[in-house]
PLY file of the C-alpha trace (Angstrom):
ply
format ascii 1.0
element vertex 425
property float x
property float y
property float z
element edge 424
property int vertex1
property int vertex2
end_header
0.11 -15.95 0.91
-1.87 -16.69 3.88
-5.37 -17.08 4.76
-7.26 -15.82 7.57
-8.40 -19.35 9.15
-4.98 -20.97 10.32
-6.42 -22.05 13.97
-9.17 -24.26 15.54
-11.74 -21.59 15.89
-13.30 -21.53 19.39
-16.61 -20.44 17.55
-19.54 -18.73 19.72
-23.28 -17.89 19.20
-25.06 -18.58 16.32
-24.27 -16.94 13.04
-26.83 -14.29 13.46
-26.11 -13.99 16.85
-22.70 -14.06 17.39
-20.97 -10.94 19.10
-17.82 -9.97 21.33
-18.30 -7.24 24.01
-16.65 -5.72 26.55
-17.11 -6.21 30.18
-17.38 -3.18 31.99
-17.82 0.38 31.27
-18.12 1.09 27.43
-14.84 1.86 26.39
-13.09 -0.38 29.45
-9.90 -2.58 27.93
-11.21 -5.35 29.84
-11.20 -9.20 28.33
-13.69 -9.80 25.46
-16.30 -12.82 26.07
-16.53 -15.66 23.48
-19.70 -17.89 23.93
-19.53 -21.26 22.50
-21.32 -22.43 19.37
-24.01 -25.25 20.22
-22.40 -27.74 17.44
-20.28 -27.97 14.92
-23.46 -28.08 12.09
-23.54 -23.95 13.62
-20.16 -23.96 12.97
-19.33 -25.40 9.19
-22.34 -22.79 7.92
-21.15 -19.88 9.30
-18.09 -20.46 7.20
-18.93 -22.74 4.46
-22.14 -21.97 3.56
-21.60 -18.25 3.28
-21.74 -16.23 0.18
-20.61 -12.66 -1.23
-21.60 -10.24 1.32
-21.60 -6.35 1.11
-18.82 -4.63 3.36
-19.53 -1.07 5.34
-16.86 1.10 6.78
-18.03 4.05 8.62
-15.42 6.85 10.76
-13.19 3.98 10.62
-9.84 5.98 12.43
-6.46 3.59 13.58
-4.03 5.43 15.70
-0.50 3.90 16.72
0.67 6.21 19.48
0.51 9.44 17.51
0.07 8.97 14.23
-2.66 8.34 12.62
-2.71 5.22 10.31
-6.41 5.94 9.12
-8.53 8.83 9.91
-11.92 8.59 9.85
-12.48 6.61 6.69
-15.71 5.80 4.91
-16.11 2.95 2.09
-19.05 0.99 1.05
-17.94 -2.37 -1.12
-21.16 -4.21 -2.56
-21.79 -7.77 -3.16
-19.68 -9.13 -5.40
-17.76 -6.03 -5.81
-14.27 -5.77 -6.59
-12.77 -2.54 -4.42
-8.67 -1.76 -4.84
-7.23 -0.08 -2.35
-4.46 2.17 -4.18
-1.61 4.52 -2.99
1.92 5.07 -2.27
3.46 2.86 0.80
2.17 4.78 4.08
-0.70 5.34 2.83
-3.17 3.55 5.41
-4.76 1.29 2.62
-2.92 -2.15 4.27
-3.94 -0.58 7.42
-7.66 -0.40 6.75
-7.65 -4.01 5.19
-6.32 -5.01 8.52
-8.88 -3.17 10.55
-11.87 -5.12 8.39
-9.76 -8.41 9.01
-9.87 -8.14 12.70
-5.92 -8.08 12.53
-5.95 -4.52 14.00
-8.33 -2.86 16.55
-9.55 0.50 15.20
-9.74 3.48 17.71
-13.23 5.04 16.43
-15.73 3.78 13.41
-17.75 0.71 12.75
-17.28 -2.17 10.07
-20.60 -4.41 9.04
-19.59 -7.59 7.32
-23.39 -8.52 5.79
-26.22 -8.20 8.05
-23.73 -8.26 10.87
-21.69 -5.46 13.06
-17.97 -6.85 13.20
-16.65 -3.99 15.25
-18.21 -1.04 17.10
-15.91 1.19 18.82
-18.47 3.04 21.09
-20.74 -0.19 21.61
-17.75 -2.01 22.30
-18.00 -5.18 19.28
-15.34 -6.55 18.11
-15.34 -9.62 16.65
-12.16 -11.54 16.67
-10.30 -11.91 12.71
-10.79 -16.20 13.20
-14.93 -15.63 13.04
-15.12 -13.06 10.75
-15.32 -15.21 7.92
-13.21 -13.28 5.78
-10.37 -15.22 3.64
-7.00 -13.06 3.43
-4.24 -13.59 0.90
-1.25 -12.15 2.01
2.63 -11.22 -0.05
3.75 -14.20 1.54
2.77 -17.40 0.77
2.45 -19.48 3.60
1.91 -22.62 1.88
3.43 -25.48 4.65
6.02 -27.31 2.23
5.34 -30.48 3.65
2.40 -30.87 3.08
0.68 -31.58 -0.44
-1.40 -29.15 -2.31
-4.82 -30.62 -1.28
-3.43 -30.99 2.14
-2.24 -27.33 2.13
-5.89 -25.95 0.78
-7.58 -29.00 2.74
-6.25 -27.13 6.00
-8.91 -24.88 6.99
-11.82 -26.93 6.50
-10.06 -29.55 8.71
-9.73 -26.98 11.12
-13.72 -26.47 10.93
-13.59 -30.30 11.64
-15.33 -31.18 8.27
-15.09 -34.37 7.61
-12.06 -35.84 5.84
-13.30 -37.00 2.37
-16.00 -34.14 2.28
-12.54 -31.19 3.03
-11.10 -33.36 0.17
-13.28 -32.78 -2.09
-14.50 -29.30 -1.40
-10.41 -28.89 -1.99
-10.26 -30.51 -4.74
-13.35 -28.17 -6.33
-11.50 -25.10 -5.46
-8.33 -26.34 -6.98
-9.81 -26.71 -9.91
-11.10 -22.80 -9.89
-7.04 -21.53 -9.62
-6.46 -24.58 -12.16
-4.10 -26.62 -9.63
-6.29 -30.07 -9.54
-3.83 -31.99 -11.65
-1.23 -30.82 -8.87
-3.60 -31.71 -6.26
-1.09 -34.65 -4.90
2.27 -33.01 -5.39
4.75 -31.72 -2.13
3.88 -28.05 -1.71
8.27 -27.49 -1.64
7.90 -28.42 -5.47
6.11 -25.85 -6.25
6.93 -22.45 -8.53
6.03 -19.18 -7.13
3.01 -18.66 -9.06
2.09 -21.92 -7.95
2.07 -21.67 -4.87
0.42 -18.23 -5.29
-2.59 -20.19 -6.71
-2.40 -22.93 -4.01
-2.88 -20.00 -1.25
-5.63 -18.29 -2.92
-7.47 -21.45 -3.41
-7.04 -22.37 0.46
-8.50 -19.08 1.11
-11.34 -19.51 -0.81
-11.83 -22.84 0.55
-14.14 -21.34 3.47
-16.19 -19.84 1.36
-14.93 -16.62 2.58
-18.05 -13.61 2.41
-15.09 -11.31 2.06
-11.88 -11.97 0.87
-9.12 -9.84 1.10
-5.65 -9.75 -0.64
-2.61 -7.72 0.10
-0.60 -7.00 -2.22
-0.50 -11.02 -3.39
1.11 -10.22 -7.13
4.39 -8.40 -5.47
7.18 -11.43 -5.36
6.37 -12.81 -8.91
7.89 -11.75 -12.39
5.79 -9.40 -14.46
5.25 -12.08 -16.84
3.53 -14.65 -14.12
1.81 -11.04 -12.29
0.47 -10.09 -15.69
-1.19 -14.01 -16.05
-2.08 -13.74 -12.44
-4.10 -11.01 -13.26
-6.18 -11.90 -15.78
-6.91 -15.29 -13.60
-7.46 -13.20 -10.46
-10.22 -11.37 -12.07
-11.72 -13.82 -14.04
-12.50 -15.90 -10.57
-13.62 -13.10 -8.78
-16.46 -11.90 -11.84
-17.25 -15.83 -12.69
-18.21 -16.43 -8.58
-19.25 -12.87 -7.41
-16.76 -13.05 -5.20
-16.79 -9.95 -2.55
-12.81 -8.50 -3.14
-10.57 -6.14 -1.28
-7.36 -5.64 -2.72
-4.61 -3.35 -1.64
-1.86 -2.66 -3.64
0.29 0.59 -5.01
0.91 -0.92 -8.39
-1.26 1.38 -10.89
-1.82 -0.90 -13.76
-2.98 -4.28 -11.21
-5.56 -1.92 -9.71
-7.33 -0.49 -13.31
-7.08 -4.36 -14.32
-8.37 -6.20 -11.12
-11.12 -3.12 -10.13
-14.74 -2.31 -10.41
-13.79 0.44 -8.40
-10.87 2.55 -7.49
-10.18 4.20 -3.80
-7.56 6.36 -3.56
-5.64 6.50 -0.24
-3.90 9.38 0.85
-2.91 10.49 4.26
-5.53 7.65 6.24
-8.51 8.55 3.86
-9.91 7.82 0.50
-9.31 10.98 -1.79
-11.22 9.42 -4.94
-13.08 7.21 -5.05
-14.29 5.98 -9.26
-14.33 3.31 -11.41
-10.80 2.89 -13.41
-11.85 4.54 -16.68
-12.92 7.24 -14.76
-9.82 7.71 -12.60
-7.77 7.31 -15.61
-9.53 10.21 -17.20
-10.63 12.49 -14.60
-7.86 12.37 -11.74
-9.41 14.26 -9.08
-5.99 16.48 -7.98
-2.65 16.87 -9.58
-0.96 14.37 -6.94
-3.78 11.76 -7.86
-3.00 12.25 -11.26
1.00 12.28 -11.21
0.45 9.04 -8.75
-1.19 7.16 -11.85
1.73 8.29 -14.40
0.66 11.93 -15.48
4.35 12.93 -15.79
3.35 16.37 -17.17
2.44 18.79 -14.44
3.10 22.08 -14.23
1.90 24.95 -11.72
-0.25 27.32 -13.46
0.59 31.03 -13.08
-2.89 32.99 -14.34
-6.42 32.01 -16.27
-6.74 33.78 -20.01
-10.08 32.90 -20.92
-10.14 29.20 -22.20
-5.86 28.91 -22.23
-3.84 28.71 -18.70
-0.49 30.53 -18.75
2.25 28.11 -17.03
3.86 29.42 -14.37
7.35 28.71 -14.97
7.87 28.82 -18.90
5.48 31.33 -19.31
3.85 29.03 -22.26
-0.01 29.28 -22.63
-2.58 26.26 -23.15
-5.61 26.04 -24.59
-7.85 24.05 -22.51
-11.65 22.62 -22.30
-12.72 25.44 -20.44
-11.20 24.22 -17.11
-11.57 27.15 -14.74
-8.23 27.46 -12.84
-7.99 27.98 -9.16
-5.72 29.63 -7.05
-2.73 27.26 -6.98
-3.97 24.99 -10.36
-1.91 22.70 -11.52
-2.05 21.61 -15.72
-1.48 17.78 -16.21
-1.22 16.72 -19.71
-0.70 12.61 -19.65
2.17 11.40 -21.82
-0.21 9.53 -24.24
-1.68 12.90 -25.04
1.34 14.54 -26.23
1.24 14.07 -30.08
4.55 13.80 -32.62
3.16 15.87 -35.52
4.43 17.14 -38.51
6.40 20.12 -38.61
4.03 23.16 -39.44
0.89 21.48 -38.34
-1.81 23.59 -37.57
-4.17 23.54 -34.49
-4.56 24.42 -30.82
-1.15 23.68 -28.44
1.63 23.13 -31.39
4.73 23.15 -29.90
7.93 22.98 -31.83
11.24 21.35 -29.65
13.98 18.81 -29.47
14.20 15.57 -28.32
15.99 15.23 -25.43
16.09 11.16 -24.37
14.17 8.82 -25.97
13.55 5.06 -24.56
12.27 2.37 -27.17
9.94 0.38 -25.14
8.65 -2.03 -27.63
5.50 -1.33 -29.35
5.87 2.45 -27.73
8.36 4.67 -27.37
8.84 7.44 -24.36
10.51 10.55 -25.53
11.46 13.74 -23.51
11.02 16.82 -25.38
12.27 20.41 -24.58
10.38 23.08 -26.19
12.53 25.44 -24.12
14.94 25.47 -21.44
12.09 25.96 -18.82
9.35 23.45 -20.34
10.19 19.73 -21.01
7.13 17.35 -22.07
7.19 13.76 -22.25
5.82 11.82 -24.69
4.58 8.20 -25.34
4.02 7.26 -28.96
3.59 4.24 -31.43
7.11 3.28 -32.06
6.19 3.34 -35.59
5.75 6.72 -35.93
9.26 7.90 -34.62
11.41 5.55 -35.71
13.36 8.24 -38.09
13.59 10.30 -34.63
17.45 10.20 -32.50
18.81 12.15 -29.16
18.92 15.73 -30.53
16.10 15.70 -33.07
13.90 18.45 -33.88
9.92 17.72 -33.30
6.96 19.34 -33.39
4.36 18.04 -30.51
0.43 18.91 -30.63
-1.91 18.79 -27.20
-5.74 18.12 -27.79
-7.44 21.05 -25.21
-9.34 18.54 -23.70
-6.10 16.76 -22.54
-4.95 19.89 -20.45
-6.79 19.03 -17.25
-6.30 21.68 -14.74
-6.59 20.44 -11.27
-6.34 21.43 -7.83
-2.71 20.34 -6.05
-4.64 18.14 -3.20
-8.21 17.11 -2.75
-9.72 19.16 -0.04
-10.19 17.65 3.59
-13.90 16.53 3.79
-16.11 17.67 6.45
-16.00 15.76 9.67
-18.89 13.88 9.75
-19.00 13.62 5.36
-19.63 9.75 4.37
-19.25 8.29 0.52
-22.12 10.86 -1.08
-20.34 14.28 0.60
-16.63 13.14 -0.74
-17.93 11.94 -4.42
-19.54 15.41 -4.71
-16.56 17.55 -3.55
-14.12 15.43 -5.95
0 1
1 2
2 3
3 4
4 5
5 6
6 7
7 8
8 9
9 10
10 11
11 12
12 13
13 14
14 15
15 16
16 17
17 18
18 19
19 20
20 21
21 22
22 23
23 24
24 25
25 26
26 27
27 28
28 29
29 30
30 31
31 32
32 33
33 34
34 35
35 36
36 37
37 38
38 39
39 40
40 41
41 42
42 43
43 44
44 45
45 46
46 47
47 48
48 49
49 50
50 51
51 52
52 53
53 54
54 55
55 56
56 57
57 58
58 59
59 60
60 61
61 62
62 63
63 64
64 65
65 66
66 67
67 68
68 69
69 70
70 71
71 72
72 73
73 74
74 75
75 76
76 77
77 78
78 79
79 80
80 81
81 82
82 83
83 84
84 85
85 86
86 87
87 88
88 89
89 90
90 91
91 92
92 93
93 94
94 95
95 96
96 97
97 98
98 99
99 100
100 101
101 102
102 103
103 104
104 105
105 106
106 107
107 108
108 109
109 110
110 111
111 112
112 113
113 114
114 115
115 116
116 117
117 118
118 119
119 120
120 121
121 122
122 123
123 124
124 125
125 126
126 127
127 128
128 129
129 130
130 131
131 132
132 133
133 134
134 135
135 136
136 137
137 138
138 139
139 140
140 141
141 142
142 143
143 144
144 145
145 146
146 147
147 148
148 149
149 150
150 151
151 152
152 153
153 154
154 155
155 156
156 157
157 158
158 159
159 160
160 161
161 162
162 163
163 164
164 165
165 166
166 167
167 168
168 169
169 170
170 171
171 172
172 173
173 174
174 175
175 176
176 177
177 178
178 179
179 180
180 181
181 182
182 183
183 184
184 185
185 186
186 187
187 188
188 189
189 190
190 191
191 192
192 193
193 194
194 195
195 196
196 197
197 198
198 199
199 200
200 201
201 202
202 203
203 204
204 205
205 206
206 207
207 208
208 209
209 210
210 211
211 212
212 213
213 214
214 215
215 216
216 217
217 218
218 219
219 220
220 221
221 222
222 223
223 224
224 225
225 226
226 227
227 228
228 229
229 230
230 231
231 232
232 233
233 234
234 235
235 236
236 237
237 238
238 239
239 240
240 241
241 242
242 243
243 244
244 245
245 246
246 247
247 248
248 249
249 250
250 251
251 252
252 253
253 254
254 255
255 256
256 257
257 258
258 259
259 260
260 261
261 262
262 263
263 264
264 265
265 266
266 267
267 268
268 269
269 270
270 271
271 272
272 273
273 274
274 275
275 276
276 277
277 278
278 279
279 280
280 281
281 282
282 283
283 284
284 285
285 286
286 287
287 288
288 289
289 290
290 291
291 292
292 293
293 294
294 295
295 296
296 297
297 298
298 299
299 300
300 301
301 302
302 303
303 304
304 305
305 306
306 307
307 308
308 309
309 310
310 311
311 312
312 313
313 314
314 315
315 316
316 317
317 318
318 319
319 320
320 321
321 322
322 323
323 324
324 325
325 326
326 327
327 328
328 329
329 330
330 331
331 332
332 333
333 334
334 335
335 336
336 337
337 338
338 339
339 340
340 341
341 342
342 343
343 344
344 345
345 346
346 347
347 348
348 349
349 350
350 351
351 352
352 353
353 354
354 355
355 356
356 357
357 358
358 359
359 360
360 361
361 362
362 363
363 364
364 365
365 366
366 367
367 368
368 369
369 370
370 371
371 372
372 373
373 374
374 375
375 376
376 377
377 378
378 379
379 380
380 381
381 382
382 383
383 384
384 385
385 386
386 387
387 388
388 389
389 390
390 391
391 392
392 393
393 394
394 395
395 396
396 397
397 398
398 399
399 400
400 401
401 402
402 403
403 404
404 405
405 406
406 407
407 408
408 409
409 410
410 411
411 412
412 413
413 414
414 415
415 416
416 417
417 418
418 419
419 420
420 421
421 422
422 423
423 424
């Protein structure tokens, strides 16, 4: 983990003031100019004495040579809004966390941190990552072994030149938050991994960060210590209204750490919803087999309120999903139902059990009704424990679990921000 601060900051204006511009034509990749702050009193509350700010992203685009990292990208975050940034590695979503950061320097599109333009492409603003006031929690750690704990969190605010005792104690309060105070005075190199986890998030939130952003911070630790991690992430960021960007491609952190979900595929947000709403209303069929909808199968023709899969030739009944040219049917796992043999009802489906993996309190089976259509299923243990390889089953789909959905979400319209996108998902 690692925090944005790590430097004496050459600070500039004011806080309200403060801005980077090119010399020269707009455009020109000329040297940026840094005015100094008057005193350090400017200094300490621009960073300490911030609080949650909102976070707008308009046409952000990031090119490296030819490709194009992020195209064009819109995203509003409010105050004291948690935003995950979700999707498959290559995505763009660490990309666009870098571009808010100041780690990267977009090619087109504006960011606003608060009141206050961080980067302009055409006005030429950029404000360098150190006086952004932005706290970033990185995979790594970056916790300086020898050093203590307080030291380590402590490290920042020195940096500010805060006074000794008062860095102390402001490390000391944050400590406390990620529940490390009683470590306060141990060597950093004696730490565990979710330890030291805790130690960099608190030394990122020692600023008083308006933003603070965290890539992908859960990755090296067990599930056990992630799934703890969790629960403590999100409880600090709801208790202090803490302004949150997290990246990450792991399905279950985002629906646990988000108020809001943003989809990244290809450089842009495809979907953009809060995590019940994602769950249940994927916006396209790669969305949806991207959050674990293992069920999806091309649909070949429409027959009133029933699709007709393309390859098995098996119909659905659905919830009157009109189907597209190219639909797609994606049934979750969850919503594939062990029933009893003969039941009656909409989608009953009579097969054979084809695998089956006991996963505690569920089990995941894989079901052939025929030798064109498998369907897998997740079920209360419980209720198929008489069930073996080979088995014969009978399986029952609710209609309003057959979501038909187009393949891909369409490319917006050039210019569309937040409003144009929601509509067209």
């Amino acid at each position: 983990m690692e925090i944005g601060i790590a430097k004496p900051l050459p600070f500039a204006m004011a806080p309200s003031t403060l801005q980077c511009r090119r010399n020269g034509a707009p455009g020109a990749r000329s040297p940026w100019v840094r005015p100094r702050l008057p005193n350090d009193r400017c200094r300490r509350s621009l960073l300490q004495g911030g609080s949650p700010m909102e976070v707008t992203v308009r046409g952000l685009t990031l090119d490296y040579g030819g490709v194009t990292a992020v195209h064009r990208l819109h995203l509003d975050v409010a105050a004291g809004e948690s935003i995950v940034l979700l999707g498959q590695s290559g995505c763009g979503k660490t990309s666009t966390m870098r571009c808010i950061a100041g780690l990267e320097e977009p090619s087109d599109g504006t960011i606003t941190i608060g009141e206050r333009t961080v980067f302009d492409a055409r006005a030429g603003v950029a404000i360098p990552a150190h006086h952004r006031n932005v706290g970033m929690v990185f995979q790594s750690y970056a916790v300086w072994p020898h050093r203590t704990v307080v030291e380590n969190v402590a490290f920042p605010l020195r940096m500010a030149k805060t006074p000794k005792a008062e860095a102390r104690k402001a490390a000391l309060e944050v400590l406390g938050l990620v529940g490390m105070a009683h470590l306060a005075d141990r060597g950093a190199s004696k730490l565990s991994g979710g330890q030291m986890q805790r130690v960099a998030l608190a030394r990122s939130m020692a600023m008083r960060p308006a933003v603070l952003l965290l890539d992908e911070p859960l990755s090296n630790l067990d599930a056990r210590l992630r799934d703890d991690l969790r629960i403590e992430l999100r409880r600090i960021q709801v208790e202090h209204q803490l302004t949150s960007i997290y990246v990450t491609h792991d399905q279950t952190e985002a629906l646990a750490l988000a108020d809001r979900i943003a989809i990244m595929q290809g450089g842009r947000i495809t979907q953009l919803s809060t995590p019940a709403e994602l769950y249940s209303r994927p916006a396209s069929a790669s969305i949806a087999s991207f959050l674990g909808v293992t069920n999806v199968f091309p649909v070949a023709a429409a027959e009133g309120d029933a699709v007709r899969l393309a390859e098995s030739g098996v119909a659905l009944r659905t919830a009157g999903h009109a189907a597209t040219a190219d639909a797609v049917a994606c049934i979750r796992p969850e919503a594939v139902r062990v029933v009893e043999p003969g039941a009656a009802g909409p989608n009953v489906l009579a097969g054979r059990v084809r695998a089956l993996s006991y996963q505690g309190f569920t089990t995941r089976l894989s079901i052939s009704v025929d030798e064109r259509l498998r369907l897998d299923s997740v079920v209360p243990s419980a209720t198929v424990a008489d069930l073996a390889i080979g088995s014969p089953t009978t399986v029952a789909i609710d209609p309003i679990d057959v979501r038909v959905l187009p393949p891909e979400v369409a490319e917006p319209e050039a210019d569309a921000g937040p409003a144009e996108r929601s509509a067209a998902a």
